[in-house]
C-alpha positions in Angstrom: 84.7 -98.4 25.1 82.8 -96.5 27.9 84.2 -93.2 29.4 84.0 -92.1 32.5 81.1 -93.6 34.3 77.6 -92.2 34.8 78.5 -91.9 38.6 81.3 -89.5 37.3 79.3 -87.7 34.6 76.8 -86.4 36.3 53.9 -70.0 30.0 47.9 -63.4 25.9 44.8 -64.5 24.4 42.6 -61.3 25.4 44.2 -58.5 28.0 40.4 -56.7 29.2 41.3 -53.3 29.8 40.1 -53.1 33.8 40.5 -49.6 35.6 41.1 -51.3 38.4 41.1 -55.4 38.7 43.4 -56.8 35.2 42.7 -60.5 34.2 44.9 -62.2 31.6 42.3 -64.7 29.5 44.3 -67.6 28.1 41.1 -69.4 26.0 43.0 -71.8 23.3 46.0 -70.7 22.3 49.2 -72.4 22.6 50.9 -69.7 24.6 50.4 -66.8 26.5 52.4 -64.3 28.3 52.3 -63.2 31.5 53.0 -60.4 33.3 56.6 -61.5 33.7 57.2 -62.2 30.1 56.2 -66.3 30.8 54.2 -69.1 29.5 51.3 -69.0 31.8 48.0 -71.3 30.3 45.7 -72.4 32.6 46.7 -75.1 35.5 44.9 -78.9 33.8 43.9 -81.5 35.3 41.9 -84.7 34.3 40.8 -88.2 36.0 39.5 -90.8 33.7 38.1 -94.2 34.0 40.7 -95.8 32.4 38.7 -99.1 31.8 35.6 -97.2 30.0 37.3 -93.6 29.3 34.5 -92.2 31.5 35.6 -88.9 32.9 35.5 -88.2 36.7 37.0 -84.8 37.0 38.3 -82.4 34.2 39.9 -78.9 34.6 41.1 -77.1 31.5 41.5 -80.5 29.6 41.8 -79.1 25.9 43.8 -75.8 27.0 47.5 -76.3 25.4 50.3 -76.9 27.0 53.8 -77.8 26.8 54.0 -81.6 28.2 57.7 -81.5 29.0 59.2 -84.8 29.6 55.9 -86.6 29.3 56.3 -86.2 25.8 58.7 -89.4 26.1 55.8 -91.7 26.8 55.2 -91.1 22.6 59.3 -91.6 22.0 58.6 -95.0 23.7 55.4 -95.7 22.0 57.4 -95.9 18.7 60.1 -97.4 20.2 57.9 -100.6 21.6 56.4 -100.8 18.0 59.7 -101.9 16.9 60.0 -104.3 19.4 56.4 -105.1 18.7 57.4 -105.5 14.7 60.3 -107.4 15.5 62.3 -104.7 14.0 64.4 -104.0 17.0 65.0 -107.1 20.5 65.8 -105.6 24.0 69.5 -106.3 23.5 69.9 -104.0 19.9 72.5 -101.5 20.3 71.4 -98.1 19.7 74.6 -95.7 19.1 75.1 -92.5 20.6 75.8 -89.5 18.2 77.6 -86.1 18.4 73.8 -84.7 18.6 72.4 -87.2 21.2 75.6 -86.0 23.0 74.8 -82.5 22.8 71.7 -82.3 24.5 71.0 -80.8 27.8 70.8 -82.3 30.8 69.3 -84.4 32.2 70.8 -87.3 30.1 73.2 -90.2 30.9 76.3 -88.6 29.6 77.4 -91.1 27.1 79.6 -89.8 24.2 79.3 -90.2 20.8 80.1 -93.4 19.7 79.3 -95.2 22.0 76.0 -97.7 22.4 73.1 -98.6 24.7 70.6 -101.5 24.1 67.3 -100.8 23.6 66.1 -102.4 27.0 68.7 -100.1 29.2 67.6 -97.1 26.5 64.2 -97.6 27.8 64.8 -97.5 32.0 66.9 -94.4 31.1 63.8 -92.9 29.1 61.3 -93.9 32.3 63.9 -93.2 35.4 66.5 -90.5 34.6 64.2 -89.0 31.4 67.5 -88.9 29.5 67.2 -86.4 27.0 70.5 -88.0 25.0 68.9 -91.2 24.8 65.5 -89.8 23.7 67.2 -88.6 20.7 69.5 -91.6 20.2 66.0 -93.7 20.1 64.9 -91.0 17.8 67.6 -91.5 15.3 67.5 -95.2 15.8 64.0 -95.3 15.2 63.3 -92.2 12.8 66.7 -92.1 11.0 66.7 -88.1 12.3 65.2 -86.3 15.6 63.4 -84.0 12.7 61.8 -86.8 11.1 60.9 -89.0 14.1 59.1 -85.8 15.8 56.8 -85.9 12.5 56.2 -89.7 13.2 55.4 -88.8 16.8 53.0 -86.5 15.4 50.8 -88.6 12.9 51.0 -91.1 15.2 49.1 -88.8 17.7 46.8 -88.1 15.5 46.3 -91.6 14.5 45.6 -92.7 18.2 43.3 -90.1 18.3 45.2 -87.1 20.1 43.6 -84.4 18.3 45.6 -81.2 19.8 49.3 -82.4 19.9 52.2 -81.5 18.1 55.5 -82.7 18.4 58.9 -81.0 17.8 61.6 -83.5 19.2 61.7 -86.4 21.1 62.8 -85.5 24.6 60.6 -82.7 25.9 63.2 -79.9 25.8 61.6 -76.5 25.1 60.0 -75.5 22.0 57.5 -73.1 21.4 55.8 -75.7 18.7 55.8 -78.8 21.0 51.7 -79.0 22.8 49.8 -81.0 23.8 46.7 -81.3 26.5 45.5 -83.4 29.3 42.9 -84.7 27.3 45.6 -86.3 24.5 47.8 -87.3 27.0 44.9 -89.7 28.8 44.2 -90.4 25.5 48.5 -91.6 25.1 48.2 -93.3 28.5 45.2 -95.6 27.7 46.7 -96.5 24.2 50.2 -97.3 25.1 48.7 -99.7 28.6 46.4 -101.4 26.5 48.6 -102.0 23.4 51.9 -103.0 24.9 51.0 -104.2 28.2 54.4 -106.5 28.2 56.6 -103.2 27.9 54.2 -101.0 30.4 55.8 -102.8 33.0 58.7 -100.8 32.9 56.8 -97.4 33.9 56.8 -99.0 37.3 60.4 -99.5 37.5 61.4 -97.4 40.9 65.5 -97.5 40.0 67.8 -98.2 37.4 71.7 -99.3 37.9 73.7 -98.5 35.0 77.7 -97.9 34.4 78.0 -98.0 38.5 75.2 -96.0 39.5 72.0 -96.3 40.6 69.2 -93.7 39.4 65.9 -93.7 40.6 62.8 -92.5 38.9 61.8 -89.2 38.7 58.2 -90.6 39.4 58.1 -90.3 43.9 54.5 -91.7 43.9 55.8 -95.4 42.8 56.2 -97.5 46.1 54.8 -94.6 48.1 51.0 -94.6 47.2 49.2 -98.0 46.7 48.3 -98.8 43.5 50.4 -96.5 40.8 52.2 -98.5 38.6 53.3 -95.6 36.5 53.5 -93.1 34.1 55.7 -90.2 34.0 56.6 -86.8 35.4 57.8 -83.9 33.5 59.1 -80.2 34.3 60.8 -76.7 32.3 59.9 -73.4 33.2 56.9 -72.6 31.1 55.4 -76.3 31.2 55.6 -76.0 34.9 55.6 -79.8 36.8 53.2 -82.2 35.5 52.5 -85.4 35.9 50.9 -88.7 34.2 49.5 -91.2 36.7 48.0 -94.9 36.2 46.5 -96.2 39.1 45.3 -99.9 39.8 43.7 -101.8 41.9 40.6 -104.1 43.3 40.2 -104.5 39.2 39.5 -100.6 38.6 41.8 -98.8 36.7 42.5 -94.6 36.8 44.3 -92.4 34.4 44.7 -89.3 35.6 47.2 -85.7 34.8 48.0 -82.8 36.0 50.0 -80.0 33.8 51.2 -76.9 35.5 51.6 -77.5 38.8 54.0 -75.1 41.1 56.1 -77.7 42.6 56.5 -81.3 42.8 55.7 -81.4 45.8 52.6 -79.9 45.8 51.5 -81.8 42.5 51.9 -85.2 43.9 50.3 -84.8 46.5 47.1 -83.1 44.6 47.7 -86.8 42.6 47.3 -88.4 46.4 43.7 -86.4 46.5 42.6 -86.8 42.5 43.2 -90.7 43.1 42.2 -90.8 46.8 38.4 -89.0 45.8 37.6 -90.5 42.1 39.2 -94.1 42.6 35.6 -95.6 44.2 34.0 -94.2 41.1 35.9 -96.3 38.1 34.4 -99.2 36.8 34.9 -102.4 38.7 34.5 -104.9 35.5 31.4 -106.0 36.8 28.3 -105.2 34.8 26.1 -105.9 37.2 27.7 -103.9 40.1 26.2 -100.2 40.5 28.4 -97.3 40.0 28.6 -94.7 41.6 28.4 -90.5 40.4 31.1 -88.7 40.6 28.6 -85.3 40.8 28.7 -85.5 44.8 32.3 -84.6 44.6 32.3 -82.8 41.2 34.1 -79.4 43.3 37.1 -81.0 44.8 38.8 -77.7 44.8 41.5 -76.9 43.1 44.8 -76.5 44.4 46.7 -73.3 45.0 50.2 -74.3 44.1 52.4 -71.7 46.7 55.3 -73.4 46.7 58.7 -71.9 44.5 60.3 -74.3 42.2 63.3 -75.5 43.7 66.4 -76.8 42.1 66.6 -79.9 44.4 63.8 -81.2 43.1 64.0 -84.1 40.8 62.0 -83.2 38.3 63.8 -80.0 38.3 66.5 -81.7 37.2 64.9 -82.9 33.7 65.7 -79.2 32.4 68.0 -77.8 35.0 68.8 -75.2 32.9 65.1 -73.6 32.8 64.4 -70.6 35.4 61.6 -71.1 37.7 58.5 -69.9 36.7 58.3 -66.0 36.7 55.0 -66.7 38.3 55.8 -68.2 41.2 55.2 -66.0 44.3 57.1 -66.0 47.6 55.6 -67.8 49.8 55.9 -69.5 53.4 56.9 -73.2 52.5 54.3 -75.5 52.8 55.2 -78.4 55.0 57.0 -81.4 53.1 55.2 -84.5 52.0 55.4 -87.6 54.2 58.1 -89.8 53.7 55.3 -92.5 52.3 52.7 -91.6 50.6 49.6 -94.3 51.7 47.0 -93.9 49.5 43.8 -96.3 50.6 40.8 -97.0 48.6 38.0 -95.6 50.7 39.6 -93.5 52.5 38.6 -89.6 53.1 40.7 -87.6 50.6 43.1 -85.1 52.2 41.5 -82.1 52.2 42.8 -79.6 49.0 44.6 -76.2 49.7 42.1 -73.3 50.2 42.2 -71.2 47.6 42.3 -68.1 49.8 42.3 -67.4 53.5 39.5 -65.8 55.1 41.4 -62.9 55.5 41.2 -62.4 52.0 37.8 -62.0 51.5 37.8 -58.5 52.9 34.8 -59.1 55.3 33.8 -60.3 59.0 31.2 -62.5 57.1 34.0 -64.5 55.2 35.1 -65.2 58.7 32.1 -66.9 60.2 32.5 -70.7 59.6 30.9 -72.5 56.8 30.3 -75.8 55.7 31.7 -74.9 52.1 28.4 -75.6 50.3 25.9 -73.3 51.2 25.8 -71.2 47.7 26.0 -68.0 49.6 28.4 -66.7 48.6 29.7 -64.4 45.5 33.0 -63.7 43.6 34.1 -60.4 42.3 37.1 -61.3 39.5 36.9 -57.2 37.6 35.8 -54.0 37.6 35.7 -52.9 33.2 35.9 -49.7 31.8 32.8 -50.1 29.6 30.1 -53.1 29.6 31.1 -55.0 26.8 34.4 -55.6 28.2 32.7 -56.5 31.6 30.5 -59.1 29.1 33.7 -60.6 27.3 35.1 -61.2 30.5 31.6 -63.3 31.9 32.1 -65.1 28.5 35.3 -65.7 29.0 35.2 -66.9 32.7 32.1 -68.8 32.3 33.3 -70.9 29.6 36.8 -70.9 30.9 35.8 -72.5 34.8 32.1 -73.9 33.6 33.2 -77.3 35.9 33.7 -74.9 38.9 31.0 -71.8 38.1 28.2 -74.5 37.5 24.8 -72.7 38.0 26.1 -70.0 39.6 24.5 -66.8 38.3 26.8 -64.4 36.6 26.6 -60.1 37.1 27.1 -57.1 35.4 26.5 -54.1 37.8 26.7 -50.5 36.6 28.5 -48.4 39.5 30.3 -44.9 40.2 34.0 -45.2 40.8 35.3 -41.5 42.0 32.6 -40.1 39.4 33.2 -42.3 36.5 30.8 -45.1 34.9 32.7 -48.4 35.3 31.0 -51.8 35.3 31.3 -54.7 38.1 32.0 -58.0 36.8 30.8 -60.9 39.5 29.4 -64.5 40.0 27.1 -65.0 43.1 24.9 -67.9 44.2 28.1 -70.3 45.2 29.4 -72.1 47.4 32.5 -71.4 49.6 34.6 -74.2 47.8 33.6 -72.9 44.9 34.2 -69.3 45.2 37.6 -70.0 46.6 38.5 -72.7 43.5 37.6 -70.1 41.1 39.5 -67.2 42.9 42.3 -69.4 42.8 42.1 -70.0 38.9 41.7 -66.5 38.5 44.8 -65.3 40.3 46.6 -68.0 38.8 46.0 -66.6 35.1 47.0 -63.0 36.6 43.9 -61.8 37.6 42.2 -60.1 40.7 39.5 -61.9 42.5 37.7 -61.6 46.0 34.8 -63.7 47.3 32.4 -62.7 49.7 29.4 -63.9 51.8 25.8 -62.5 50.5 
């Protein structure tokens, strides 16, 4: 017998020892610290073709992360190959245990003992990201949240995510459960393509259950023409990401982000991944021509300003976890529209400069610019001895080789109040450039200026 009603119930690799300028290099592992003690990898980002799984833009795609609430896009996986086996219909119970009922929020609030079919199990899982139902499924499905979490993991690995490990089903914190942008295109194709039946219900925009209505986490659905799903996800260290399928006009996009600042701000970088890159996915039609992603290759990256805030909904997956202790004061940057219209063809919105003019420390940096004249140089340390200076290039250039390109990397010998230090720069860019990389610098808790030659 049910209770109470729902209504009722409710981020260091290498620190390079800088007399002046410090730059925490995250490379490949599965967690760094930042200055404040956090989890701070690198902000991802990746756009695929989701017909021929030819990539369009990619930004940190094999750096780990945690994936947060995305991770329930594999607890559904296994839970459609049961429906897909036969082993479980849309109308099985699934019970509710003392540890399902335990979790943190958010979840449904069911106690123990009680039972949800599969069907309302999975519109739970895709609008409210119930983390009690994600481990009832687990049970259900896995006989223990232990045990499933190793099926989630071999079944990664079988589908050909090569960098993911799993812990537990829902996406709660744990310091072993990572992932990448790269696997989780790799998820997104797999679980379209195999269960296209049960996809459907990624696009489901509310959910009424026990007297309330919930809507989904996911504000791009019905706001941006096109998305049909996949998920959103947020705690403290993964930050607020977010796993998009886009179609239309017979081409298909995958795309995530992982790390963003806000959820505001990260969908409405989505608005300008899908807005730039959708004209460059495969039509179907072999004889069609397509076009090159190169001429918009630098997109530039987004500078994430805004503070976590606890009214956001995806803040409310984990409302437990602190904001980030990266996340800087800030002015607020104006709210999204209250519809997102996304048109194929259209001019993308432009992306948030990574600095201000005001920034770049000269009168040159205020003089207009086209932003791709390669005039222009960054400065991201100033090393105690060369080698340092070196390992930092290294690190750098293979770090942001999307965004450095063929600009020309520099080690410069100087005085600094009569000591030998060494100047650490890139030069021959372009202003979108210099300012994407200065962005992705300070990000990862470094110092960075640009400059015009």
């Amino acid at each position: 017998m049910m209770g109470l009603t729902v209504a009722a119930r409710f981020a260091a690799r290498i620190l390079v020892g800088f007399a002046l300028f410090g730059l925490v290099s995250t490379g490949a592992e599965a967690a760094s610290k930042s200055k404040g003690g956090g989890y701070a990898p690198p902000y991802s980002e990746l756009v695929v073709d989701a017909r021929t799984g030819k990539i369009l833009r990619a930004m940190n795609a094999d750096q780990p992360r945690h994936p947060a609430s995305i991770t329930k896009v594999m607890t559904l996986y296994l839970l459609f190959e049961q429906l897909e086996a036969g082993k479980m219909s849309l109308s099985t119970p699934i019970r509710i245990s003392e540890w399902a009922a335990r979790q943190l929020p958010s979840k449904l609030g069911l106690s123990p003992g009680e039972t949800i079919t599969v069907e309302d199990a999975i519109k739970a899982l895709i609008t409210r990201s119930a983390n009690d139902i994600a481990v009832a499924v687990a049970e259900a499905v896995g006989g223990s949240e232990k045990d499933f979490a190793d099926m989630m993991t071999q079944k990664a690995r079988s589908i050909g995510m090569k960098r993911t490990v799993y812990a537990n089903a829902s996406g709660l914190p744990n310091p072993r459960q990572v992932t990448t942008a790269r696997d989780l295109i790799v998820l997104g194709r797999s679980i379209q393509t195999r269960f296209p039946r049960y996809f459907q219900y990624f696009s489901v925009r509310s959910f009424d259950y026990d007297g309330a209505t919930i809507a989904n986490h996911n504000k791009l659905l019905g706001r941006v023409d096109g998305v049909d799903g996949i998920k959103t996800g947020y705690t403290a260290r993964s930050g607020f990401n977010l796993l998009t399928s886009v179609h239309s006009d017979g081409r298909s996009l995958l795309a995530v982000i992982l790390g963003g600042r806000s959820g505001n701000s990260r969908d409405r970088r989505m608005v300008e991944l899908v807005d730039a890159y959708f004209d460059f996915a495969s039509n179907g039609d072999s004889k069609a021509p397509v076009k090159t992603a190169k001429a918009i290759s630098t997109l530039p990256t987004p500078v994430d300003v805004e503070r976590p805030s606890s009214d956001n909904e995806d803040a409310a997956e984990n409302p437990t976890a602190s904001p980030s202790p990266q996340a800087q004061p800030a002015a607020k940057s104006p709210e999204p529209q209250s519809k997102l219209v996304w048109k194929p063809g259209a001019a993308p919105a432009p992306a948030p400069k990574a600095m201000s003019y005001a920034e770049t420390q000269t009168s040159a940096a205020r003089t207009p610019s086209n932003g791709t004249e390669k005039s222009w140089w960054i400065q991201v340390g100033v090393a105690t001895n060369e080698k340092k200076a070196k390992s930092l290039i290294d690190d750098l250039s293979g770090q942001m080789s999307s965004i450095l390109g063929d600009a020309k990397p520099s080690i410069e010998k100087v005085q600094v109040k009569g000591k030998s230090m060494w100047r650490t720069r890139f030069t021959r860019m372009s202003l979108d450039d210099a300012q994407t990389a200065c962005a992705l610098v300070k990000k990862q808790g470094g110092a960075c200026f640009a400059s015009r030659s």
